[in-house]
N, C-alpha and C positions, 0 to 999 in steps of 0.2 A: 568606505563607509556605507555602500550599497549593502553590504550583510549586515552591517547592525542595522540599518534601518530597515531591512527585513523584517527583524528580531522586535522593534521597538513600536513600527506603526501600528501592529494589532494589540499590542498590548496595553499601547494607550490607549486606544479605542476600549478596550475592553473594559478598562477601571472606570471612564468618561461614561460608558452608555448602562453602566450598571443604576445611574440613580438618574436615568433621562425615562419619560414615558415610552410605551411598550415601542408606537408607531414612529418615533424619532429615534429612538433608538436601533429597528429596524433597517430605517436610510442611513444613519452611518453606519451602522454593520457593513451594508451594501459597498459603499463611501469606500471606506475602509479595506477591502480585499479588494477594489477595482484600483486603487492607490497601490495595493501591494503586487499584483498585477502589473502594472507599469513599472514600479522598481525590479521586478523580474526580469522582465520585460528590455529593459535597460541595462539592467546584468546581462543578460543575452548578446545582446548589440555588442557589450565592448570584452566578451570573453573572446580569449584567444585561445583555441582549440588545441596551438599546440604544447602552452604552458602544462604548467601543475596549477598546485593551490592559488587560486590567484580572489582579490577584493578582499584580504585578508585583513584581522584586528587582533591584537592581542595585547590586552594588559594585564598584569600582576595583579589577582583578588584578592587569594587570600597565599600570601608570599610564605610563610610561616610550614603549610603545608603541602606549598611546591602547586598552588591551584592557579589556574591561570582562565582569564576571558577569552579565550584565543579560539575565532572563528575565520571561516575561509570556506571558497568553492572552487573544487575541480571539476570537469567533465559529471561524473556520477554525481555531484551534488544537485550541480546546477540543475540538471535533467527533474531530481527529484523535488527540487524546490517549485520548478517549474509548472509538474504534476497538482502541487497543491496551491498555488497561488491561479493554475486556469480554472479548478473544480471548486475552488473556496466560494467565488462568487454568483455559480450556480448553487452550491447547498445553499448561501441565503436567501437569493430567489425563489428559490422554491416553498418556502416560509409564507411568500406574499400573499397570501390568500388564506392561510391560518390564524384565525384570530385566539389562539390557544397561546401561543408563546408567547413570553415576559420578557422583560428587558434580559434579567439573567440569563436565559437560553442564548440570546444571542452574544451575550457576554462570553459566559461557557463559548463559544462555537469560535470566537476570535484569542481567546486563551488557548488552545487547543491548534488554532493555529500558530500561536507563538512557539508549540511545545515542540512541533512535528516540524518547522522551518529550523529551530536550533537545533534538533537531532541531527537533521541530515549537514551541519555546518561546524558544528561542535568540533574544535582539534582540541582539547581536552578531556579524558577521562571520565572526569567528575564531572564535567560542564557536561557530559554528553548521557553521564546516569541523570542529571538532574535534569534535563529534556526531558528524558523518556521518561521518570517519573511526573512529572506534573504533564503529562500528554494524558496519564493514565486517570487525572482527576478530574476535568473536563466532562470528559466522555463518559465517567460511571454516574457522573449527577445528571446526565442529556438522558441516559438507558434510564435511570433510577427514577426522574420526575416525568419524563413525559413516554414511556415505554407504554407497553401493553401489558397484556394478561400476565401475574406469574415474574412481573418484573422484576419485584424484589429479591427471589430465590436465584434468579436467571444472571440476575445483575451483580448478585453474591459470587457466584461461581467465579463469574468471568473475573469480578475482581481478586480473588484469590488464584485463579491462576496467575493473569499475571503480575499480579504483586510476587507470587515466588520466584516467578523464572525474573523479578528487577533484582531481587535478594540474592540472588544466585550471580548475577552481570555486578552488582555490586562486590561481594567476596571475590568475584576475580581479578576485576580492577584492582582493590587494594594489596591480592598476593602480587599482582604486577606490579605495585607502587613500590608493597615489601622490597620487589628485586630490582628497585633502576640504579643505577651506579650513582657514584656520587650523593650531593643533596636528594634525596625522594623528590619526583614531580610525576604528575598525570599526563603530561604532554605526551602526547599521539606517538611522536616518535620516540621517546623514551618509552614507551610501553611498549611497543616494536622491538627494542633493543632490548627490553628484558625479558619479552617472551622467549626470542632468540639464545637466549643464555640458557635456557631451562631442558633440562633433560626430558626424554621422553613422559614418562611417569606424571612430572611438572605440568607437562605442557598436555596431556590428558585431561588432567584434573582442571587447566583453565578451559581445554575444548569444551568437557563436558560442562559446563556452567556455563559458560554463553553462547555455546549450541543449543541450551536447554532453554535460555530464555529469549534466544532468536525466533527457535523452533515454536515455543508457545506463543508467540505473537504473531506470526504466521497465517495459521496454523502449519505444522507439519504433524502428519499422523505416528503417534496414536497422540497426540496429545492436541487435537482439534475441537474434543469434546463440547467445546467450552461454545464455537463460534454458530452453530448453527440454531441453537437457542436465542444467542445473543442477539444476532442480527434477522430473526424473524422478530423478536418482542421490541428490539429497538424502535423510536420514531424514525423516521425514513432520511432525517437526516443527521441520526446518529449511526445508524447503517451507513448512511455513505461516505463518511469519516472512517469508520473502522474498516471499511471494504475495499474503498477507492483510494486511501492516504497510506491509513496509520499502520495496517499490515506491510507495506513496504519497508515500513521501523524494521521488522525481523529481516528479510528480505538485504537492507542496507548495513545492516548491522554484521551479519554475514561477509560480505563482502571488504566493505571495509576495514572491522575490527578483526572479525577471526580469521580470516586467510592469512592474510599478511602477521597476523601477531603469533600463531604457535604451527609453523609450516609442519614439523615435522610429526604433532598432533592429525593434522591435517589429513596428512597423508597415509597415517597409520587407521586414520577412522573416518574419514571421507566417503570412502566407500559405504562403510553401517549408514553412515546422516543420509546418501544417495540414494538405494535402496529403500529405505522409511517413505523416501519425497516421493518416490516412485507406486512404493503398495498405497500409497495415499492419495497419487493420479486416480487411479484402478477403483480403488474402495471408494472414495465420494462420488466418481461416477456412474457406478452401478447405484448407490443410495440416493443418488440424483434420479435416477432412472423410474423410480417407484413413487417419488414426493408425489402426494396431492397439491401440497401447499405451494403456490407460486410461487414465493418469496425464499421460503425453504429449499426450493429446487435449486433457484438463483444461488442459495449460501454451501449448496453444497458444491456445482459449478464452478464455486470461485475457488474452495478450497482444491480442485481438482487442478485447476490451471496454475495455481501458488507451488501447488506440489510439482508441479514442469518447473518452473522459474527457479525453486530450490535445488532440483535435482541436473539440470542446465550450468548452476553456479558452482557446482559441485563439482562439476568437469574439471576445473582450472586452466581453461583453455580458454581463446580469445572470442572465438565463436559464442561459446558459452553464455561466458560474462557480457558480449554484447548483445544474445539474445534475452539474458534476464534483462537487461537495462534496459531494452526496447519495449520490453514484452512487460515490463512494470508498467509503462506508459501506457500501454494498450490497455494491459487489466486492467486499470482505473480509470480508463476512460468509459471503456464498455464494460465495468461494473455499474458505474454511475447511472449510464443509461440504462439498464437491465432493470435496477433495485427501483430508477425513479417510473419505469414505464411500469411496475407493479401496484405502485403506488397509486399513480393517476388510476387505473385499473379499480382497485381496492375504493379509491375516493367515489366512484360512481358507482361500485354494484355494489360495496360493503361486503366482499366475500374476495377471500386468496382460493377457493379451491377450485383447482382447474375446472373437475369437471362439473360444474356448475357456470363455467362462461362456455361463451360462444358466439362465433359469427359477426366480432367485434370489425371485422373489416371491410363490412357491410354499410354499419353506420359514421366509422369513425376512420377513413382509410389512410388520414393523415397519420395517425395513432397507430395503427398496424403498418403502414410504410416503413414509421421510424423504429418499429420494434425487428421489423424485416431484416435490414439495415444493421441494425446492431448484432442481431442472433448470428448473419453472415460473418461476423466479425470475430464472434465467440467461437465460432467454429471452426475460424482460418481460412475463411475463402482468399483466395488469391485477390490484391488490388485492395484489400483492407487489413486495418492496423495488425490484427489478430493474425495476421499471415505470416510477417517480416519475422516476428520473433518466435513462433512455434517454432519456424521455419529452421534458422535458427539454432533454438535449443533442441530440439531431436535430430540436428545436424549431429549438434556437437557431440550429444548421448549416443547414436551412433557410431561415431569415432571414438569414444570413449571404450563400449561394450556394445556390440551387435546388439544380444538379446537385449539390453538394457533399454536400448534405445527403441527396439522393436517392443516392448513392450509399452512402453510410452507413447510412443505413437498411438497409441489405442485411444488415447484421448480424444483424438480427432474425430474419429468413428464414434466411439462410446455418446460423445457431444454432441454429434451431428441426430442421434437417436433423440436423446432428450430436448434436445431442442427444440429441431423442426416437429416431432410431437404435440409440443409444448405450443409450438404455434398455430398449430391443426386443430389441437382441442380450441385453444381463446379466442385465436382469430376467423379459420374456417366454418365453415356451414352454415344453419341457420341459425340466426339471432332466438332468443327467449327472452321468458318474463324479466330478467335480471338486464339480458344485456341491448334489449328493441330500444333503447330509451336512451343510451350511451352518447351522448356529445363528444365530437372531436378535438381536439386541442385546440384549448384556447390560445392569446396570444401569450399568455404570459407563460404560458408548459411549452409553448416554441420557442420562446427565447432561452429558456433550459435546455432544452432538446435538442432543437438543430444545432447549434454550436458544436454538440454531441457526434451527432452525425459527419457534419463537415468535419473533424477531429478523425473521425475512421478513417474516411474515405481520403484523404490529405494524407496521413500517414502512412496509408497504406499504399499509396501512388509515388509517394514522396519521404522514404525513410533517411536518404543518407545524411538528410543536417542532422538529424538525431546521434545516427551510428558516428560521426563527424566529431559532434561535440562528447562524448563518452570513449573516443578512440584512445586519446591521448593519456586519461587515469585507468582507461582497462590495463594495456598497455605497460604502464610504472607499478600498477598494484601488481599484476603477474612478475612481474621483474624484480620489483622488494621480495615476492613469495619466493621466485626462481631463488631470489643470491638467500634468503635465512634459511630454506630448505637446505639448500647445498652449503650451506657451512654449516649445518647440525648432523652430516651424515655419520 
């Protein structure tokens, strides 16, 4: 019962604070992901690492067309569940000081977490399109009312991407339903069993459709267009849902659906999807290189390190798959702090362009400490988070293809460029008119932030209960991929 009530704390919350005053409504938002926290929290505690699916639910919906309730957490879930129930309760913190947002906003932000906790838990089909869609209408009302410049244009895009690439994950769920034996059902492993039946040709035609709408949630290049508009115009804490959460949606989807459901797809174009994730390391980090914009540098950064975590899962090696899963955690953690130390940033001078800050670590050294802290992280220094999993995933892209992996690796360097840059220009030298005047973090941006920090620095010291708890489904998902691969030769 720990997963539905995953599934069911914010969403009551969410329908409850929709017609409570803006400030009450607030404290239980708060309320509310610190509760969902604790049932995590308590998932944790009694997961046993070397099961499978375990906290499982499943009842008959709609019986008629083989649709079922049926949720559960492996290794890989928990991990991703876990990801969004520690950062939920910092994005509404960080609210606390905005006297702009309505009850709704915070509605939106706890529906949204309903969407992104059923995605990653969904063992049905249909239950797991209908996640990902209603994850998708949250987050264009958060971009659409309280965004920036341009928002409406910005916010159009992004929703018609990925509404095509949900259109797309839909048509191939139901050619999978077309083909399950027996009575039609959506169940996980009956989609399994009918990918497996499917000839090459078949099993292309589902690759490509929810590789395409993995891919666009992601981003993976070329079809990233969409994020680095999005998540500059976004409010800052719809940015850190799309950056720190919900892009993992592509990310898990990957893994869990299409690997295991069209192996022999897989293998025949594994390589093209690799390759893409790769010129997409490469390309956002040279375009990161040039940003004026803070926030923009940050969106292109992230797409650059998404394209390692994509091009790492591609491997289908163990290394691999445990460096995305580590290194999901990471991204989102040190996205969060990245997008919110731009933010605090932006709240005092009213300007993203770098070069109009400066010598921020003069007056504000808490503020520059924790951005120090973070950047090490992004970069891969040894002894934080961002280390474990590059580490990792250009293992495994090296065993995979030399140059492949040699080329990826550039990341490191490429990052290390814009980064420390990036810190030189905002934090180094001397202060000016914009930034003489700069306050340091208050209490209420430390209780956001350190948490932040200690999360680097802890996982980075301390990776194995992670790689621990994700051993046991890397593990069985390679093992279902080994046996459907090898019986479609």
């Amino acid at each position: 019962m720990l997963t539905v009530a995953l599934i069911i704390v914010p969403l009551v919350a969410a329908v409850l604070i929709m017609v409570l005053p803006r400030q009450v409504a607030k404290n239980i938002a708060l309320l509310a992901t610190l509760l969902e926290l604790v049932i995590s929290l308590i998932a944790l505690y009694r997961f046993n690492s070397t099961l499978g699916i375990q906290n499982t639910y499943a009842q008959p919906w709609i019986p008629s067309l083989g649709i079922t309730f049926s949720i559960g957490m492996d290794g890989i879930s928990l991990l991703l569940v876990l990801l969004t129930t520690v950062l939920m309760p910092g994005i509404i913190l960080s609210t606390f000081k905005d006297d702009s947002k309505s009850s709704s906003f915070y509605s939106l932000i706890l529906l949204m977490q309903t969407a992104l906790v059923g995605v990653f838990v969904a063992q049905d089909g249909f239950l797991f399109y209908l996640f990902w869609e209603i994850a998708l209408i949250p987050i264009y009302f958060i971009c659409l009312n309280w965004g920036g410049e341009n928002r409406g244009k910005i916010t159009l895009k992004f929703f018609i991407y990925t509404l095509t690439g949900s259109l797309l994950m839909l048509v191939a769920l139901i050619f999978l339903y077309s083909k399950t034996s027996g009575a039609h059902t959506f169940a996980l492993s009956a989609l399994y069993e009918a990918g497996r039946s499917l000839d090459l040709p078949h099993q292309t035609f589902v690759f490509a459709c929810l590789f395409l709408a993995f891919a666009i949630k992601m981003p993976v290049f070329p079809l990233h267009t969409w994020q680095p508009d999005t998540y500059t115009v976004s409010p800052v804490q719809g940015t850190l849902l799309l950056s720190a959460i919900m892009l993992k949606m592509g990310v898990y989807g990957v893994i869990r659906w299409l690997i295991p459901m069209v192996p022999l797809a897989v293998k025949e174009w594994g390589m093209t999807a690799l390759i893409l994730s790769v010129i997409g390391i490469i390309y956002a980090s040279c375009i990161a290189i040039v940003q004026k914009d803070f926030k923009r540098l940050i969106a292109y950064s992230s797409i650059a390190h998404v394209g390692l975590i994509s091009a790492g899962t591609l491997t289908l090696t163990t290394i691999g798959l445990q460096g995305a899963m580590i290194q999901m955690i990471s991204h989102g953690v040190v996205v969060f702090g990245l997008f919110y130390i731009v933010e605090i940033v932006f709240a005092r001078t009213q300007t993203r362009e770098i070069g109009r800050l400066g010598g921020i670590r003069n007056v504000a050294p808490a503020l520059s400490t924790s951005f120090f802290i973070i950047l090490l992280s992004s970069v891969a220094l040894p002894f934080t988070s961002g280390f474990v999993g590059e580490f990792l995933l250009i293992n495994s892209l090296v065993q995979y293809q030399l140059w492949v992996g040699g080329i990826a690796g550039l990341t490191i360097i490429l990052g290390a460029v814009y980064m420390f840059r990036t810190f030189q220009k905002t934090m180094s030298g001397e202060t000016n008119t914009l930034t003489s005047h700069i306050t340091d973090l208050t209490t209420h941006e430390k209780l956001v932030l350190y948490p932040i920090v200690l999360l680097i620095l802890l996982l980075g010291v301390f990776p194995k209960p992670l790689l621990d708890i994700s051993a046991t489904a890397v593990n069985n998902l390679l093992s279902i991929y080994s046996d459907l691969s090898a019986s479609v030769k």
